[in-house]
KOLKEVO-59775 format. One record per residue: residue in three letters; x, y, z of N, C-alpha, C in turn. Coordinates in steps of 0.1 Angstrom, whole numbers, plus 2048, in hexadecimal, padded with zeros to 3 digits. Atoms other than C-alpha are relative to their C-alpha. Last residue first. Layout:
<nodes>
{resn=ALA | n.u=X | n.v=Y | n.w=Z | ca.u=X | ca.v=Y | ca.w=Z | c.u=X | c.v=Y | c.w=Z};
...
</nodes>
This chain:
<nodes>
{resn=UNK | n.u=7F6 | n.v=7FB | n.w=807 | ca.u=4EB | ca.v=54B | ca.w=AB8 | c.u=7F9 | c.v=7F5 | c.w=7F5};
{resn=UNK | n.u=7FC | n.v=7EE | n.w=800 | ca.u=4CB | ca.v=54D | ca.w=ACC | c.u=808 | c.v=803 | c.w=7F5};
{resn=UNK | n.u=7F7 | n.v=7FD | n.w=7F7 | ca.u=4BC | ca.v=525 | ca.w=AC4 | c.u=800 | c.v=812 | c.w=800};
{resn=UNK | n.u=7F1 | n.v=802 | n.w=80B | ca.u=49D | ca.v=51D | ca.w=AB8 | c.u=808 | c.v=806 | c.w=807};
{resn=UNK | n.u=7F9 | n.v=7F1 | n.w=7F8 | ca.u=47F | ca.v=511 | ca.w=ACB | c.u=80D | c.v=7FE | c.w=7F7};
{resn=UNK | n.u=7F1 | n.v=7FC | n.w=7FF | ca.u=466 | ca.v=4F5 | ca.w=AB9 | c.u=805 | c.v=80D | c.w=806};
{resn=UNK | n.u=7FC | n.v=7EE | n.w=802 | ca.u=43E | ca.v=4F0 | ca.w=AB8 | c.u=812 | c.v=7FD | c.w=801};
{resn=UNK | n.u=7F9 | n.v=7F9 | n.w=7F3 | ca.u=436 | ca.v=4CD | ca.w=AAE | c.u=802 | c.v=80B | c.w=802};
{resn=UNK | n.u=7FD | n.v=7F2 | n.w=806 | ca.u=41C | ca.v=4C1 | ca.w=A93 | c.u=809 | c.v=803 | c.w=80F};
{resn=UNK | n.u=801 | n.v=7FD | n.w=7F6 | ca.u=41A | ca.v=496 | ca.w=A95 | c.u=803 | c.v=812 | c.w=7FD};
{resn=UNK | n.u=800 | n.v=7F6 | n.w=7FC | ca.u=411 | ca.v=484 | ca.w=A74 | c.u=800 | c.v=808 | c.w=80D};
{resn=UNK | n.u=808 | n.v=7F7 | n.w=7F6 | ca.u=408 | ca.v=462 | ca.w=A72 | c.u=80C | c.v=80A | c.w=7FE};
{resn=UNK | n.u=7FA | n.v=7F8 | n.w=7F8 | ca.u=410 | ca.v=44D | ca.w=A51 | c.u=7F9 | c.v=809 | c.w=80C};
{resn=UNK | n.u=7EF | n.v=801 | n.w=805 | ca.u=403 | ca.v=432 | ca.w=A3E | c.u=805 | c.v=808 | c.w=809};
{resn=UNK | n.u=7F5 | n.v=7F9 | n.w=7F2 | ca.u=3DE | ca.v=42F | ca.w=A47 | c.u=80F | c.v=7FF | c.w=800};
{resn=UNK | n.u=7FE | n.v=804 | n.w=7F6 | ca.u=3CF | ca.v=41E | ca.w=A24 | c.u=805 | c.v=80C | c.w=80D};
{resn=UNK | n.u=80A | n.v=800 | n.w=7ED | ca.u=3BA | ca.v=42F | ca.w=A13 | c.u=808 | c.v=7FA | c.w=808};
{resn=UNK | n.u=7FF | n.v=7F5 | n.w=800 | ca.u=3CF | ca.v=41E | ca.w=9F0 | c.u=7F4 | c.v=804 | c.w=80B};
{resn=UNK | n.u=807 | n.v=7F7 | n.w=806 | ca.u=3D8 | ca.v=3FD | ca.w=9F8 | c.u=7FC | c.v=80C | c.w=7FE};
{resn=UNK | n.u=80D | n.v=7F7 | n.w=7F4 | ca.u=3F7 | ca.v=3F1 | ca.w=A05 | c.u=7F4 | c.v=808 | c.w=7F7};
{resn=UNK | n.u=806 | n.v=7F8 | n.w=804 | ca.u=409 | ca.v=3D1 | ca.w=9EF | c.u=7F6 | c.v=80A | c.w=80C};
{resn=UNK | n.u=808 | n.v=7FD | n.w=7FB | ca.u=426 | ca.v=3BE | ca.w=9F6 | c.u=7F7 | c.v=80C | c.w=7FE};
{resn=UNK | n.u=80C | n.v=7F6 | n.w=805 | ca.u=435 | ca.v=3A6 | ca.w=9DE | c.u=7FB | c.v=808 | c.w=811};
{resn=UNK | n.u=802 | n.v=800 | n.w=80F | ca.u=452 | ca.v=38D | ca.w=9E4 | c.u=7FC | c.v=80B | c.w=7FA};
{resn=UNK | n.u=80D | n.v=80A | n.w=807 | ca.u=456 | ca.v=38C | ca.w=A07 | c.u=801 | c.v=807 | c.w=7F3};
{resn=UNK | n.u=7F8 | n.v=809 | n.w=80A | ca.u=479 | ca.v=396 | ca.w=A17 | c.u=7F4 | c.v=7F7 | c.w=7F4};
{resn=UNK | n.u=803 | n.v=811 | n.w=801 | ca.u=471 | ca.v=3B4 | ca.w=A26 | c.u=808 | c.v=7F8 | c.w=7F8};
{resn=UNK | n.u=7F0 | n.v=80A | n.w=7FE | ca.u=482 | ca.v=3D9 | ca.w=A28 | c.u=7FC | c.v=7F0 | c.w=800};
{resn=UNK | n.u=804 | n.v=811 | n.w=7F6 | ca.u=468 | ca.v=3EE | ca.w=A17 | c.u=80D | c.v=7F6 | c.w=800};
{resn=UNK | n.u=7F7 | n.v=80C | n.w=803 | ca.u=46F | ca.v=411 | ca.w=A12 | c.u=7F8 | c.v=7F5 | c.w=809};
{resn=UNK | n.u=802 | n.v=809 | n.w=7FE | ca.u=452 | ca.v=431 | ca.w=A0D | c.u=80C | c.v=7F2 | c.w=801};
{resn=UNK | n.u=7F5 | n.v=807 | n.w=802 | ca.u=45F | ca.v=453 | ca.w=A09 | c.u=7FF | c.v=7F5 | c.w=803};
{resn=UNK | n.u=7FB | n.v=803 | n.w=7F8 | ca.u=43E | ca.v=46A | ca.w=A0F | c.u=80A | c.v=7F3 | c.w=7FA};
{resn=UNK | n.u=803 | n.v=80F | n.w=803 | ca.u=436 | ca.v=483 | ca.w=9FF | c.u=804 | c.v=7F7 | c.w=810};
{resn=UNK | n.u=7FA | n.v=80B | n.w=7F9 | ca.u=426 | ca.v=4A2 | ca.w=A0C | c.u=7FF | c.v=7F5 | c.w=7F6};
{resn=UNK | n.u=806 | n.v=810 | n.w=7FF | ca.u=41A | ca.v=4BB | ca.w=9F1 | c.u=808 | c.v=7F9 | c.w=806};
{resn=UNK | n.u=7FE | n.v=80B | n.w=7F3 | ca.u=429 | ca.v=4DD | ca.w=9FD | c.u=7F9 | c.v=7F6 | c.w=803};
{resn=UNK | n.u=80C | n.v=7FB | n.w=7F3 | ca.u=417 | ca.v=4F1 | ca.w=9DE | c.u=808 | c.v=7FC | c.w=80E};
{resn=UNK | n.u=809 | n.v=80C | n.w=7FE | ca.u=430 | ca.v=4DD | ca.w=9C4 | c.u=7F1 | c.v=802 | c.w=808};
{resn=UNK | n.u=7FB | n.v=811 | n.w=809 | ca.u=44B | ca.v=4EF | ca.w=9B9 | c.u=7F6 | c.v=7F6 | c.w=7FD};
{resn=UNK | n.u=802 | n.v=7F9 | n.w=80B | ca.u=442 | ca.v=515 | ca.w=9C9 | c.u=805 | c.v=7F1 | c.w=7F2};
{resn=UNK | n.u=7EC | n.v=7FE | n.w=80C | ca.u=444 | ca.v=508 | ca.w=9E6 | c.u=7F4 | c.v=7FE | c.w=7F5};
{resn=UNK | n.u=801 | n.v=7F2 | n.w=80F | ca.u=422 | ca.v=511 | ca.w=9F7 | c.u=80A | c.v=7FD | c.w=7F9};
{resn=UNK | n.u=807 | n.v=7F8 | n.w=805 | ca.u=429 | ca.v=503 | ca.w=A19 | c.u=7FF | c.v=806 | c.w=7F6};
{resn=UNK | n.u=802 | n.v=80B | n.w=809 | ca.u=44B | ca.v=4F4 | ca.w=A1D | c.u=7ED | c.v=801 | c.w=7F7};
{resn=UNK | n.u=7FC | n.v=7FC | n.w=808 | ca.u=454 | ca.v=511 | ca.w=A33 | c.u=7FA | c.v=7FC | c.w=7F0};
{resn=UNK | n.u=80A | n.v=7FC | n.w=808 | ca.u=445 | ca.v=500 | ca.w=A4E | c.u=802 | c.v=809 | c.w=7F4};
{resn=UNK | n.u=7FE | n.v=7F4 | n.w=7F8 | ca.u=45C | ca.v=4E9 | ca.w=A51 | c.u=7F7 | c.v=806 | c.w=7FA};
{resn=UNK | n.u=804 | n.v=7F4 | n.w=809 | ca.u=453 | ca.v=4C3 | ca.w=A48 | c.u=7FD | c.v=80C | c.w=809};
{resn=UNK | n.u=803 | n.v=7F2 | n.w=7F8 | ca.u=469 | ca.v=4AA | ca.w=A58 | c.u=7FD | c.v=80A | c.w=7F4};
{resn=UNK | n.u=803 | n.v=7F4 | n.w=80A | ca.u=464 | ca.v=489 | ca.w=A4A | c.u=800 | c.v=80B | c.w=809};
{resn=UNK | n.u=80B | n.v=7F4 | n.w=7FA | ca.u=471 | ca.v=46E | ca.w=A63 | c.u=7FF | c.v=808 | c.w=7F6};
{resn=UNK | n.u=804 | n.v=80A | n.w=7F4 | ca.u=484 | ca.v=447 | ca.w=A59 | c.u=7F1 | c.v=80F | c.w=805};
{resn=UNK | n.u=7FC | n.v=7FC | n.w=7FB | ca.u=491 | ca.v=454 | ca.w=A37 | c.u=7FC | c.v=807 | c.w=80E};
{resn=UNK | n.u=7F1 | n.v=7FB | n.w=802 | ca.u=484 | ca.v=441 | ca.w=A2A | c.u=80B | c.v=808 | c.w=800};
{resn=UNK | n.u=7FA | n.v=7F5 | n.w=807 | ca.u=464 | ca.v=43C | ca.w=A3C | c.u=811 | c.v=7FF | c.w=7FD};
{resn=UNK | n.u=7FE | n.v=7F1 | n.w=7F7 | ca.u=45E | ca.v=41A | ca.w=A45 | c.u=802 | c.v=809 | c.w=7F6};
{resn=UNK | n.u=801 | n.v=7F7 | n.w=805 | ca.u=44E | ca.v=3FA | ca.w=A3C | c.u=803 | c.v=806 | c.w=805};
{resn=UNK | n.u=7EF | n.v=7FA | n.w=800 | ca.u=455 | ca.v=3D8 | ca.w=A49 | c.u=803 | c.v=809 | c.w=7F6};
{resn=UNK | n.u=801 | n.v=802 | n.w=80D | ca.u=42A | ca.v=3CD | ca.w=A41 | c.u=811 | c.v=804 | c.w=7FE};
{resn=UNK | n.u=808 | n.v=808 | n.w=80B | ca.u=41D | ca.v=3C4 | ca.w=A5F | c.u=806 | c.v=800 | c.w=7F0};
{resn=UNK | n.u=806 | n.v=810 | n.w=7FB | ca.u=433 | ca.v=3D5 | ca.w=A73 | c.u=7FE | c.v=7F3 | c.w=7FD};
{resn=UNK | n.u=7F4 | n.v=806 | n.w=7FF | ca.u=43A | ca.v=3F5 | ca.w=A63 | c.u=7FF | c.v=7F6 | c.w=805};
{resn=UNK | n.u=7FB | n.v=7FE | n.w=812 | ca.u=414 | ca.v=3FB | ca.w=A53 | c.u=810 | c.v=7F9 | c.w=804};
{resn=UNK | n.u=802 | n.v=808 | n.w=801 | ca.u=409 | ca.v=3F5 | ca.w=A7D | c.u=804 | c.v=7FB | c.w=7EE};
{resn=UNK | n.u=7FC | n.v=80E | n.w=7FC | ca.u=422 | ca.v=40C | ca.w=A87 | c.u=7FA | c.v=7F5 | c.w=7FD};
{resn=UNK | n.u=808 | n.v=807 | n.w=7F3 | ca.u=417 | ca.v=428 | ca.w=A73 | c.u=804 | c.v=7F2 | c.w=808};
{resn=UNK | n.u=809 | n.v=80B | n.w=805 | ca.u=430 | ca.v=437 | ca.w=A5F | c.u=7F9 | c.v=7F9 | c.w=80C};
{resn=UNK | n.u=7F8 | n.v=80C | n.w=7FF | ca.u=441 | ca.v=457 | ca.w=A6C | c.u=7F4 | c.v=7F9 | c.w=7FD};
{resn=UNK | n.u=807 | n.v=80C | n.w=805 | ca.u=43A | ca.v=47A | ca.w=A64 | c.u=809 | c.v=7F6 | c.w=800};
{resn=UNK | n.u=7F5 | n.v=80C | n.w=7FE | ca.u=446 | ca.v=497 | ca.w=A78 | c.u=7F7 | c.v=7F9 | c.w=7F9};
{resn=UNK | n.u=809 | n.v=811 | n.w=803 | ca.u=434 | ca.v=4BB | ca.w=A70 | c.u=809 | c.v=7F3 | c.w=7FF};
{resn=UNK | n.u=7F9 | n.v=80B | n.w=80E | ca.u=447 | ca.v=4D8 | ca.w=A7B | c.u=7F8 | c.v=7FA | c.w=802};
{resn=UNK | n.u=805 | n.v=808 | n.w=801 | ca.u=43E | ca.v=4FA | ca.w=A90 | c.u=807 | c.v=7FB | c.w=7F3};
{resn=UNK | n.u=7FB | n.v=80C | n.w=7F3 | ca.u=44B | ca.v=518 | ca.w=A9C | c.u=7FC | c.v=7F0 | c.w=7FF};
{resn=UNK | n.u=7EF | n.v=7FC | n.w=804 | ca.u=444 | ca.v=52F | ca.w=A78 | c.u=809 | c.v=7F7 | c.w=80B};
{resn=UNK | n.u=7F7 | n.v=7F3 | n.w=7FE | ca.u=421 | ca.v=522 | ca.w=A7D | c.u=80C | c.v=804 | c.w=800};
{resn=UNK | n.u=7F9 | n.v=802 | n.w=7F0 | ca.u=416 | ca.v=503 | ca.w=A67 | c.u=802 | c.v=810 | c.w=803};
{resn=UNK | n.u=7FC | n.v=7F8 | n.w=7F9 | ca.u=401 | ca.v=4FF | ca.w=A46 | c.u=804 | c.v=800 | c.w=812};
{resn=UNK | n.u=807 | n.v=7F9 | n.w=7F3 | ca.u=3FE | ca.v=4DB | ca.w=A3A | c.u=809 | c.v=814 | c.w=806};
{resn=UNK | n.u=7F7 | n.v=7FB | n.w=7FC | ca.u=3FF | ca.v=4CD | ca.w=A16 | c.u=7FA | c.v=807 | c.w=811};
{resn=UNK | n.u=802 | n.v=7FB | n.w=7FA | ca.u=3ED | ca.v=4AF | ca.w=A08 | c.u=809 | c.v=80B | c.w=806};
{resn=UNK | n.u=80F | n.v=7F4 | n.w=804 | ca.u=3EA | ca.v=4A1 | ca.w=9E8 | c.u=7FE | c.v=809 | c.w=80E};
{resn=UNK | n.u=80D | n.v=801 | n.w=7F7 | ca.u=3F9 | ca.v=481 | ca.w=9FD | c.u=7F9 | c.v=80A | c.w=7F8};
{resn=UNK | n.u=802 | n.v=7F0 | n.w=7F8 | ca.u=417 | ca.v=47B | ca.w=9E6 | c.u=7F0 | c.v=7FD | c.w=807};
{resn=UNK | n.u=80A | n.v=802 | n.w=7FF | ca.u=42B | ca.v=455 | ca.w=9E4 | c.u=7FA | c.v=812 | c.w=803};
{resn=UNK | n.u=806 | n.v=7F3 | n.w=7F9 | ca.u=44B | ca.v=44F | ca.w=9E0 | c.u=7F7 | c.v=803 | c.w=7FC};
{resn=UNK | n.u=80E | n.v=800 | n.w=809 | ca.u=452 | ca.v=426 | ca.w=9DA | c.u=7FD | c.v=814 | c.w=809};
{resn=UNK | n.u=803 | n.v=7F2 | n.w=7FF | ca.u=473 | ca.v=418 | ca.w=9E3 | c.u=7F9 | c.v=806 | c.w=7F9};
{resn=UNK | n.u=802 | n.v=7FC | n.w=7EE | ca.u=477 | ca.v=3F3 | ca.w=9E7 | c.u=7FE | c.v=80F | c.w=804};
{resn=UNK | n.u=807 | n.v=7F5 | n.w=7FF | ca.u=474 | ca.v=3EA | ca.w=9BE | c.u=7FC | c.v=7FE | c.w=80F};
{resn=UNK | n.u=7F8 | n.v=7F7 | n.w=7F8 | ca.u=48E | ca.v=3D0 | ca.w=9BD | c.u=7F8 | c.v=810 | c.w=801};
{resn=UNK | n.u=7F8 | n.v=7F5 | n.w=80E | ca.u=480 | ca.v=3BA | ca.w=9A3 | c.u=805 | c.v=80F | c.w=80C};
{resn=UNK | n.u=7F6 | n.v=805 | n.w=809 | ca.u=47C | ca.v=3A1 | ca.w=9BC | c.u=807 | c.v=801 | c.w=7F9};
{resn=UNK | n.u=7F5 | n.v=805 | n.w=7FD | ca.u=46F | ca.v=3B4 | ca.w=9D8 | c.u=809 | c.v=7F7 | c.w=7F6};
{resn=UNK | n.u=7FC | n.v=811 | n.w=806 | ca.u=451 | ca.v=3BF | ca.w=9C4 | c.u=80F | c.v=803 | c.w=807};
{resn=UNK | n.u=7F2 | n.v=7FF | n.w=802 | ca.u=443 | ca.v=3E0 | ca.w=9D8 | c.u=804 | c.v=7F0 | c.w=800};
{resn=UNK | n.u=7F7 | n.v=812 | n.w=802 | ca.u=420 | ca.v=3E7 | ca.w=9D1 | c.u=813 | c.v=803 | c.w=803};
{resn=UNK | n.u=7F5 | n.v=800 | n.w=804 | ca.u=40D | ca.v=407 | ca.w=9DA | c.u=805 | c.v=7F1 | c.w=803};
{resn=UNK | n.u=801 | n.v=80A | n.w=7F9 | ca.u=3E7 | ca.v=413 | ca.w=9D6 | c.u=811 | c.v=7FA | c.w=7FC};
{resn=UNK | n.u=800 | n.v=80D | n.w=809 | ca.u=3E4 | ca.v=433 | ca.w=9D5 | c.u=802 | c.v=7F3 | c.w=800};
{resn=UNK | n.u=806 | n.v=7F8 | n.w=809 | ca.u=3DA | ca.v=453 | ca.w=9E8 | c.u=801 | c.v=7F7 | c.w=7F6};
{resn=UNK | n.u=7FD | n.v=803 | n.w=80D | ca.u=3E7 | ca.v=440 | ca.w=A09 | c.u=7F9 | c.v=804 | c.w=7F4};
{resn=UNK | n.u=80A | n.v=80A | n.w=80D | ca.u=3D6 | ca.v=453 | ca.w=A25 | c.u=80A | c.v=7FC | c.w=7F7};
{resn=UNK | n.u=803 | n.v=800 | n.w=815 | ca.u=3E8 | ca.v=466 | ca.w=A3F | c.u=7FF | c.v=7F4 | c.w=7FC};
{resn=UNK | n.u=7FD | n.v=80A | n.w=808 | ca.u=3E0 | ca.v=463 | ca.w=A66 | c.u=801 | c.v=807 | c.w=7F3};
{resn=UNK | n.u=80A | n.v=7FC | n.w=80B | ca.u=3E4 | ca.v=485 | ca.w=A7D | c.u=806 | c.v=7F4 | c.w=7F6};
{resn=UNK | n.u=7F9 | n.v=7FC | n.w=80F | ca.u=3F8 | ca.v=480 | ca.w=A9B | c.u=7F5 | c.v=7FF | c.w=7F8};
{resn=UNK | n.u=7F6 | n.v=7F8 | n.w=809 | ca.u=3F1 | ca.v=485 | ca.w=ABE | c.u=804 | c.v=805 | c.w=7F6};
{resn=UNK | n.u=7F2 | n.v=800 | n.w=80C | ca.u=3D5 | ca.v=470 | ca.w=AC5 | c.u=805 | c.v=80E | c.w=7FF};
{resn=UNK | n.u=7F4 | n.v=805 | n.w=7F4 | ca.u=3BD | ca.v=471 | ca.w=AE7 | c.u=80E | c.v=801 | c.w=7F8};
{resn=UNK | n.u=7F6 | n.v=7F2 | n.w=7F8 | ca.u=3A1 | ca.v=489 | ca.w=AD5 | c.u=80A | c.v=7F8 | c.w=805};
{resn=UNK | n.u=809 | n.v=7FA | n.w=7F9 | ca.u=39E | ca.v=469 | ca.w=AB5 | c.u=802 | c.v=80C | c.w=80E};
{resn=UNK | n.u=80B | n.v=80E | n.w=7FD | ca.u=3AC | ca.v=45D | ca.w=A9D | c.u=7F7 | c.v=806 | c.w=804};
{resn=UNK | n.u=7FC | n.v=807 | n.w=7F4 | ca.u=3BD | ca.v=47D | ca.w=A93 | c.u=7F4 | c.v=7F5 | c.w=805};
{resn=UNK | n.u=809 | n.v=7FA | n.w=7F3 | ca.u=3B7 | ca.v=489 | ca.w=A6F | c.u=806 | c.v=7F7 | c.w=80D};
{resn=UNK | n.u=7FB | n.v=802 | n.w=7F9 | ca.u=3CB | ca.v=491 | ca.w=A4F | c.u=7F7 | c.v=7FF | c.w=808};
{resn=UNK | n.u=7F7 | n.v=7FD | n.w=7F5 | ca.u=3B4 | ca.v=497 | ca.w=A33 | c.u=806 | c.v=7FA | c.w=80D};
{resn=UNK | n.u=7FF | n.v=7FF | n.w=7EF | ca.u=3AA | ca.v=480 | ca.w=A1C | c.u=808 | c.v=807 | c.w=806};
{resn=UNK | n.u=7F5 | n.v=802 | n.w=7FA | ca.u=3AC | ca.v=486 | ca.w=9F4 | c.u=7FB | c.v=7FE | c.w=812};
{resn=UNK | n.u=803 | n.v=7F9 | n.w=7F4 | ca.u=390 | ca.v=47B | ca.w=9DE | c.u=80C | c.v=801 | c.w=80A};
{resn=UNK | n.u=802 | n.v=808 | n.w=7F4 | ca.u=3A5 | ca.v=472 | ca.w=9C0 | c.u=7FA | c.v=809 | c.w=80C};
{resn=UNK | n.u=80E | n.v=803 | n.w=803 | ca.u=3A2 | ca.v=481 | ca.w=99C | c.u=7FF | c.v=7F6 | c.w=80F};
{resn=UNK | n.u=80F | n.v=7FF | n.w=7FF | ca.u=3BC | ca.v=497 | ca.w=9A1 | c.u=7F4 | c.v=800 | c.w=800};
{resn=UNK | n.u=808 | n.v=808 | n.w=804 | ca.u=3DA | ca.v=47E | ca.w=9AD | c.u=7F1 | c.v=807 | c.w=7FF};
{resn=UNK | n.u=7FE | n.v=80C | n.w=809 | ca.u=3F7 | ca.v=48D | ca.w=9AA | c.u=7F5 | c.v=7F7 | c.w=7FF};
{resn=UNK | n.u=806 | n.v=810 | n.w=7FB | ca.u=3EC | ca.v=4B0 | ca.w=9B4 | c.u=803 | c.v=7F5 | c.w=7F8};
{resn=UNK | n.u=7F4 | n.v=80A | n.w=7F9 | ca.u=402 | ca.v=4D0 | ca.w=9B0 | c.u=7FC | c.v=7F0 | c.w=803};
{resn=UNK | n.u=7F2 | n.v=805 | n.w=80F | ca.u=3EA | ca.v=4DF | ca.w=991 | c.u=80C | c.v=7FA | c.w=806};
{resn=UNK | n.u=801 | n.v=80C | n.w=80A | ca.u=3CD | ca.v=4DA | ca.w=9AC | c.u=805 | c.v=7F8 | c.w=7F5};
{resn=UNK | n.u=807 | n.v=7FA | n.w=80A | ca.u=3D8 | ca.v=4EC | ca.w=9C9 | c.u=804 | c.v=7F8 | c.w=7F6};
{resn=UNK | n.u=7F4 | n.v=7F5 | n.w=80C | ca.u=3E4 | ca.v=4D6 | ca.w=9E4 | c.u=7F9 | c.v=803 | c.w=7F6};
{resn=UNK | n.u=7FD | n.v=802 | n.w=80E | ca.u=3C7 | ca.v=4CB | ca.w=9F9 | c.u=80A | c.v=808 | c.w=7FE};
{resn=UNK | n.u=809 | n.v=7FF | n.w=80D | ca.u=3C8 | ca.v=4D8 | ca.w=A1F | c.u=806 | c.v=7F8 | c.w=7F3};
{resn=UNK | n.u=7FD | n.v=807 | n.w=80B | ca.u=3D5 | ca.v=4CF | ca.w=A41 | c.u=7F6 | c.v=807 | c.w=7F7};
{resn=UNK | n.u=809 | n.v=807 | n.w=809 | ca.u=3D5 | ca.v=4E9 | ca.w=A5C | c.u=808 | c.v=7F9 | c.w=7F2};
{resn=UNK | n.u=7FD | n.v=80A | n.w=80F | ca.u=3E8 | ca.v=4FC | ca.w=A76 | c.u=7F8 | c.v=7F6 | c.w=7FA};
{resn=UNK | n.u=805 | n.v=80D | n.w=7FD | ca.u=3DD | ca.v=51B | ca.w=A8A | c.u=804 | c.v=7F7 | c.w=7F4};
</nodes>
């Protein structure tokens, strides 16, 4: 069965933060929201448009299974944020590395043209969807 947990405590970038787990709105949703763990600015003037970001969180999967993360539509929208590299695909493999625990970041770019924009930390940044997958014969 798959689950979100904490990354153990020597992989954590933010250990003095309560972390949020992943959850689904509610029974009708799909994807599992992630939390902003801090709070993030990106000054368009000074050319700071790319901001990576970790959640403290890692998810175990089954060997047929991936985790997709894409930015919430109302974060791209409102605020002309995407992932940069537009989808995260976490395999399950990614569990446990030996680098980090399999702390999800996530790759934040902002394409606007405003000056300053700021998301606070809590916010709903990304959804999460867990798919199963088939692999080929050869």
């Amino acid at each position: 069965m798959s689950r979100f947990e904490i990354v153990k405590n020597e992989f954590r970038k933010y250990p003095r933060e309560r972390i949020r787990i992943p959850v689904r709105t509610d029974g009708m949703s799909a994807t599992y929201d992630f939390y902003l763990t801090e709070d993030v600015a990106f000054h368009n003037s000074y050319g700071y448009r790319q901001e990576l970001v970790f959640t403290d969180i890692k998810v175990k999967l089954a060997p047929d299974e991936v985790l997709l993360l894409f930015i919430r539509n109302s974060v791209g929208t409102k605020n002309n944020i995407m992932l940069a590299n537009g989808t995260s695909v976490i395999n399950s493999s990614y569990y446990g590395n030996s680098s980090n625990d399999g702390n999800i970041g996530l790759s934040l770019y902002y394409y606007g043209d405003k000056d300053r924009v700021f998301l606070k930390k809590g916010t709903r940044i990304a959804q999460g969807i867990i798919v199963k997958y088939q692999t080929v014969d050869n």
